[in-house]
N, C-alpha and C positions, 0 to 999 in steps of 0.2 A: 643485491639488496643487503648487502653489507652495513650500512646503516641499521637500515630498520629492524635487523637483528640486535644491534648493539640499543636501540629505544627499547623494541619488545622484551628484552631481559632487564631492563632498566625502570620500566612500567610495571612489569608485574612486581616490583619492591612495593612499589605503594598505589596501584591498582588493582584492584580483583580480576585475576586472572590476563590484566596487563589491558586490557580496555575498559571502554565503559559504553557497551551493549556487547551480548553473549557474540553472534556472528560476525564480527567483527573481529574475534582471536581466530579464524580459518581452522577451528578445531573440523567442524562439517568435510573441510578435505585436504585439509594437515600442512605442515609448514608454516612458515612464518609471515605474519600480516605486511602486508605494505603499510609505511607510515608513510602519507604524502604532506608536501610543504608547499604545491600552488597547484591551480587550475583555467584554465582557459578553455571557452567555446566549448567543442566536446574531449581535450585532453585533461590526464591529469600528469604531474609530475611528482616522484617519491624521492624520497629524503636523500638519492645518491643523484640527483637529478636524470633519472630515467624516464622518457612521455609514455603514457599508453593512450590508449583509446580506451573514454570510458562509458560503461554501458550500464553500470550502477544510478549515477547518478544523486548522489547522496539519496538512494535507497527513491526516486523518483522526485523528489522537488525541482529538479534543472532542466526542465522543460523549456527552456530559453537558453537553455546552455550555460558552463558555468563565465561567471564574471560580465555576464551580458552590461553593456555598458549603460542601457539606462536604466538599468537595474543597479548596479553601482552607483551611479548618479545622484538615483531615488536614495538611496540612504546611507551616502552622506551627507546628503542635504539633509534629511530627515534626524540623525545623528549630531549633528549641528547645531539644532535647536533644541535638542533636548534627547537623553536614553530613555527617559519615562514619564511620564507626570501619573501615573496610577489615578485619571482622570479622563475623562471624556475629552476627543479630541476630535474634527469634523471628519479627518483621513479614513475612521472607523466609519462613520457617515456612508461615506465615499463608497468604500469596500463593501460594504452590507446591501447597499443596493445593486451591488453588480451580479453579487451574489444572488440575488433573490431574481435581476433579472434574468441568468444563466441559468440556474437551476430550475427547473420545471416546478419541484415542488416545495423550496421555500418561500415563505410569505412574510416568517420572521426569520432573524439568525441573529446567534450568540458569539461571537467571537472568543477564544479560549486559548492555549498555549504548544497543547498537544494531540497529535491522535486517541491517544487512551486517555485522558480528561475528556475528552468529545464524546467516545462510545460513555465514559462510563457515564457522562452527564444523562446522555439518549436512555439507557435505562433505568436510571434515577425516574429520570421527568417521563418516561411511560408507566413505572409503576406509580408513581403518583399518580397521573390522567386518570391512570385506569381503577386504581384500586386495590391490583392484583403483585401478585409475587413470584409467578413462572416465567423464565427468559427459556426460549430456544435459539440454539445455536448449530452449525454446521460443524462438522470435522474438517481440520485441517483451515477452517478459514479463522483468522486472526485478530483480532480486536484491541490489542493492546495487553498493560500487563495487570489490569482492575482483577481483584482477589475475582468477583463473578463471572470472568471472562476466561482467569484460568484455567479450563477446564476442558478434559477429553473425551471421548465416548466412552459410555458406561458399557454395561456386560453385553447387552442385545439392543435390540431396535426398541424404542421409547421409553429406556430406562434410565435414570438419574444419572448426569456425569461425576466423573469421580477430577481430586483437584488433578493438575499435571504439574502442581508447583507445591513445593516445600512452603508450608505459611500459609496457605489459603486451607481455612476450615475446610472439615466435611458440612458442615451445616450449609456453607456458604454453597458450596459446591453441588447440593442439594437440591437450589433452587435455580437451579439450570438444565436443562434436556437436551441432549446431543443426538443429532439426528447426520446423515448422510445426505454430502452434498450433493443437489440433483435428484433424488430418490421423492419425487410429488407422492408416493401413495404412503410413503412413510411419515409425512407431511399431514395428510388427509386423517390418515389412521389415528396420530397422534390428538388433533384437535377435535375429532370423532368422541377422545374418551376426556383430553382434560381443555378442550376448548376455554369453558368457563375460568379457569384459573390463570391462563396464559398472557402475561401485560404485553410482552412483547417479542417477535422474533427479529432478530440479528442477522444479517449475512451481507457479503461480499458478492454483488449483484454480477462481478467480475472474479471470481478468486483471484488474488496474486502470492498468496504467503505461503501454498503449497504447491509453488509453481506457480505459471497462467492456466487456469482453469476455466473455461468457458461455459456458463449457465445450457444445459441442453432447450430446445423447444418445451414451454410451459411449463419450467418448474416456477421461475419466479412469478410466472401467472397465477400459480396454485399458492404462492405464498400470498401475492395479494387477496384474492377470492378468500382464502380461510380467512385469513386477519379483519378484512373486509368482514366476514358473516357473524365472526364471534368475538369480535370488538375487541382485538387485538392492537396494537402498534407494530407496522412495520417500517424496520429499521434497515436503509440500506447504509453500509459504513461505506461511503466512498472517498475514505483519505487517502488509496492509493488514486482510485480509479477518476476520480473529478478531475476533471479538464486534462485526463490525459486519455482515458477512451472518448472521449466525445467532450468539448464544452461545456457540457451541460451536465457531465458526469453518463455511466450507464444507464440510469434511468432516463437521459434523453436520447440515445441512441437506441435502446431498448424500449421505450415508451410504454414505463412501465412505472407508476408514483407511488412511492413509498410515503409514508406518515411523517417520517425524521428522518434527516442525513448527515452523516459525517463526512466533513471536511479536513484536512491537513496537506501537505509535504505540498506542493505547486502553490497553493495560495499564499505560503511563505515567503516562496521563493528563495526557498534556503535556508531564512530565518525559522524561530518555534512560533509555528502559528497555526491555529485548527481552527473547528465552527463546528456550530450542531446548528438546525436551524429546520422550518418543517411548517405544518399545519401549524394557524394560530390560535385557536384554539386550545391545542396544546402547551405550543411554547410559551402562552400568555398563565401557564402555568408555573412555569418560569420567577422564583424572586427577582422584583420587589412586589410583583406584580401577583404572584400564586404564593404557594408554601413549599414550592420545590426548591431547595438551597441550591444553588451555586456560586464561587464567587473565586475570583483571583487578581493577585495585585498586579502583574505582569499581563491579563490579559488585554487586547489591541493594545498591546506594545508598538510605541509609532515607530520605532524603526522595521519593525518588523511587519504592519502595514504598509511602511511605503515599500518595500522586498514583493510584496504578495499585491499591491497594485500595479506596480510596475512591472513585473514577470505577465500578470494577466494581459495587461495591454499589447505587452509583446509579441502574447502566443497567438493575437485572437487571430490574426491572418493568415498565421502559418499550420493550421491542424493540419490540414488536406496534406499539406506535404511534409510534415515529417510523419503523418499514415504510410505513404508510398515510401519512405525512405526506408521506414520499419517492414512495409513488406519485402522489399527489396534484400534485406538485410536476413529475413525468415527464406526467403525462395530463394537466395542464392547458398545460405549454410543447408539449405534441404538436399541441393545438384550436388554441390561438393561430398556431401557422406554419401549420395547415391553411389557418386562415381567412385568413391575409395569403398562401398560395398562395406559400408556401418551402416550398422541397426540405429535412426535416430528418424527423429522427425519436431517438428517445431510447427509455429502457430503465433499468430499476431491478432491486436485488435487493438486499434487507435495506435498510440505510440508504445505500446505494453506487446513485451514478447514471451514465449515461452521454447525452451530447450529441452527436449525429452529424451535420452535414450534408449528409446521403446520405439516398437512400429507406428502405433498412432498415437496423439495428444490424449492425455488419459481426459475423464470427464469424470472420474469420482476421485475421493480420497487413496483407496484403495488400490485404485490404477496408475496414482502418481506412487505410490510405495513399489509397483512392481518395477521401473523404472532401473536402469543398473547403473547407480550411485559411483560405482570404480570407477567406470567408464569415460562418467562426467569429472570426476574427480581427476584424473589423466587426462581429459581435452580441457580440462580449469586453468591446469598449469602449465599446458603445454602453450595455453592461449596466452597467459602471464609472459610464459621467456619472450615471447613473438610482441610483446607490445600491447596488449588487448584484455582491456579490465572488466572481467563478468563479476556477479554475483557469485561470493565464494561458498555457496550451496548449492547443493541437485532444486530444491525445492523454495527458490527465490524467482520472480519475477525479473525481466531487463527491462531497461528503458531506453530511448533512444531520444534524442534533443532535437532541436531546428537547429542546431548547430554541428550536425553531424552531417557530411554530403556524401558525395560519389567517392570523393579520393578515401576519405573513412570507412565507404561499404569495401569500398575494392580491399584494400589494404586488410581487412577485418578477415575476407574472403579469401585472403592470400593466405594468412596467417590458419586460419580453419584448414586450408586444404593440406597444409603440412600436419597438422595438430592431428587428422582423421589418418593422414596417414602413418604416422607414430603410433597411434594408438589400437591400429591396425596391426601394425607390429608385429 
C-alpha cells in the first residue's frame, strides 16, 4: 500500500485528519487507509492496483454489487439529460411509489440527500405531530450526526443523555433519554413516569453501528405497545437495514410498523440519497402541506434516482440468495476459529453480518464492549494482506452483495483460516 501512504500524508495537508468521515482514517485499528481507484461486482482495487474482496460495501449501498451494469446505464443516461433541475421530475414519481409499495408502513415519502437529514427530519416532523419535546434513543444505535442524536447514556437507567460530540449543547442533549438496547422493562419504566412528554422513540429495528445487533423477543413489541398507548412516534431508522434485511426493511421481516421510517445507502445505489416517509397523517404534516419545514435543493437528485431505481430493480430477485450466501459466509468463519480454537462467533440476518470476538453475538450494548477489540484488530489486517476488505472497526456491521458467489466465500474462508491462525499465534 505504498501509494495510499504517500495520499494519506498528502490528504491530511488539507483534510481533517486526512479524510472526510471519522472511520475511514482506520484510527479504530491503526495503520494506514486504503485509498481505492476502481470497483467491480464484489471487488475493490487500491491505488497500487491491489483487488480485495469487499465486505464494506460503501458502508451498505452495493447491494447489487459495485458498477452493476444497469445500474451504470441508469445514470448515464439519467446524467445526460441533466445533474439537477432542483424541480419536480416524474423518476421521483417512480421511486416513491416503490417505496411506499415495499415498505409496509409508508403511505407517504419524502425523498432527501442523506441518512442523518432523514432521522433528523423523523424528529422534527414528530415533535411537531405531537407537540411534545422528549426523543428516546438506544446506546450504541446510530442515527446520523444531528446535534440531538449526538448523544450517549446518561449516569443510570432513565436519565438525560449527555452530548458525546464537542458542539452539541447541553440543553440540546437534554432533550434526549438514552435507554439500553433490548432492555423492554427499562422501556416500560421510562414511559410509566414521562410517557406524556415523549414525541418520539428512535431505534435501529436491526442495530448495525455497534456491530449487528439483533432485537431480542419483544422488545420492539414493547416499543410499539408503549408508543402506541401514549401517543408517541415510533421511529424505526432503517437506512442501514431497508432492503438489505428483508425488502421491505426489518419491519417486514419482523412484522412489526412503526409510525416513520428512515431510508438511505441501497436506495441510492451509491449515490446521496435517503427518505423519511410513514403514516399520512403525519407526514401530511410535512411543508407545504403542515408547518413542519423541510426543504433541499439537491433532494430527488435525478441522477441519483435513477442509481436508487435501478439498484431496486436489480436486487428484487435476488434477496433469497445473497441471504444464503451471507449465511454461508457467517457458518463457514464460525468452523474455521472452531477449528484453529478462537474465541469468536458471528451472526447474520438478510445480507447484514456481524463478527464478534466473544463466545456468543452479544445482544446489548454492553456485551458488544466486552468483545476483544485486539483480537479483531489483528484478524482486520491480517484479513487486509490476504486480499479481504472488512469494516475497519470491531463495532461496524458487513455486508455482502449478489455479486459476491462461491469462489468469493471460498477464498474469503481461505484467507480467515490463515488470519485465525496467526492470530493464534
Amino acid at each position: 500500500m505504498k501509494k495510499s501512504a504517500e495520499l494519506f500524508e498528502r490528504a491530511q495537508r488539507r483534510i481533517p485528519g486526512g479524510v472526510n468521515s471519522p472511520v475511514r482514517a482506520f484510527r479504530a485499528v491503526g495503520g494506514t487507509p486504503v485509498f481505492f481507484e476502481r470497483a467491480s461486482g464484489p471487488h475493490l482495487w487500491d491505488a497500487d492496483g491491489t483487488r480485495y474482496i469487499d465486505y464494506v460495501g460503501s458502508w451498505g449501498p452495493m447491494l447489487a454489487g459495485h458498477g452493476h451494469p444497469a445500474v451504470v446505464e441508469a445514470v448515464q443516461e439519467a446524467a445526460s439529460r441533466a445533474l439537477s433541475f432542483g424541480a419536480p421530475t416524474e423518476a421521483e414519481i417512480e421511486l416513491a411509489e416503490l417505496l411506499c409499495r415495499c415498505v409496509p408502513s409508508m403511505e407517504l415519502v419524502r425523498l432527501i440527500s442523506s441518512g442523518t437529514e432523514a432521522t433528523m427530519t423523523a424528529l422534527r416532523l414528530a415533535r411537531g405531530y405531537t407537540g411534545r419535546s422528549l426523543i428516546v434513543k438506544f446506546e450504541g444505535c446510530y442515527h446520523g450526526h444531528a446535534d440531538s442524536l449526538l448523544v450517549k447514556a446518561g449516569s443510570g437507567a432513565l436519565t438525560f443523555g449527555n452530548p458525546s460530540s464537542a458542539g452539541v449543547p447541553v440543553e440540546v442533549a437534554a432533550a434526549t433519554v438514552v435507554l439500553d438496547y433490548n432492555d423492554s422493562e427499562q422501556v416500560r419504566r421510562l414511559f410509566s413516569e414521562r410517557g406524556h412528554a415523549i414525541a418520539a422513540v428512535i431505534v435501529e429495528p436491526v442495530a448495525g453501528n455497534m456491530n449487528l445487533v439483533l432485537p431480542v423477543p419483544g422488545f420492539l413489541e414493547t416499543l410499539r405497545e408503549e408508543c402506541t398507548r401514549h401517543g408517541a412516534v415510533l421511529v424505526f431508522d432503517e437506512v442501514m437495514t431497508g432492503f438489505r434485511v428483508a425488502a421491505g426493511g426489518a419491519q417486514a421481516r419482523l412484522r412489526i410498523r412503526p409510525d416513520l421510517t428512515t431510508l438511505g445507502k441501497v436506495i441510492g445505489g451509491g449515490l446521496p440519497l435517503a427518505a423519511v416517509g410513514g403514516r399520512r397523517e403525519i407526514m401530511e404534516k410535512l411543508a407545504p402541506l403542515g408547518s413542519v419545514y423541510q426543504a433541499g435543493t439537491l433532494s430527488g437528485n435525478p441522477v441519483a434516482v435513477a442509481a436508487g431505481l435501478a439498484t431496486l430493480k436489480a436486487v428484487a430477485s435476488v434477496q433469497a440468495k445473497v441471504e444464503a450466501t451471507t449465511r454461508a459466509l457467517v457458518d463457514g468463519l464460525t468452523a474455521e476459529a472452531i477449528k484453529a480454537g478462537v474465541t469468536f462467533s458471528a451472526q447474520s440476518i438478510g445480507s447484514m453480518f456481524g463478527l464478534y470476538f466473544r463466545v456468543q453475538p452479544p445482544a446489548t450494548f454492553a456485551e458488544v464492549m466486552q468483545c476483544d477489540r485486539e483480537a479483531f484488530n489483528r484478524f482486520f489486517h491480517a484479513m487486509l494482506e490476504r486480499g479481504v476488505y472488512l469494516a475497519p472497526s470491531a463495532y461496524e456491521a458487513g455486508f455482502v452483495s449478489a455479486a459476491h458467489g462461491a469462489a468469493e466465500i471460498e477464498a474469503t474462508l481461505a484467507a480467515a483460516r490463515e488470519a485465525f491462525r496467526r492470530g493464534k499465534a
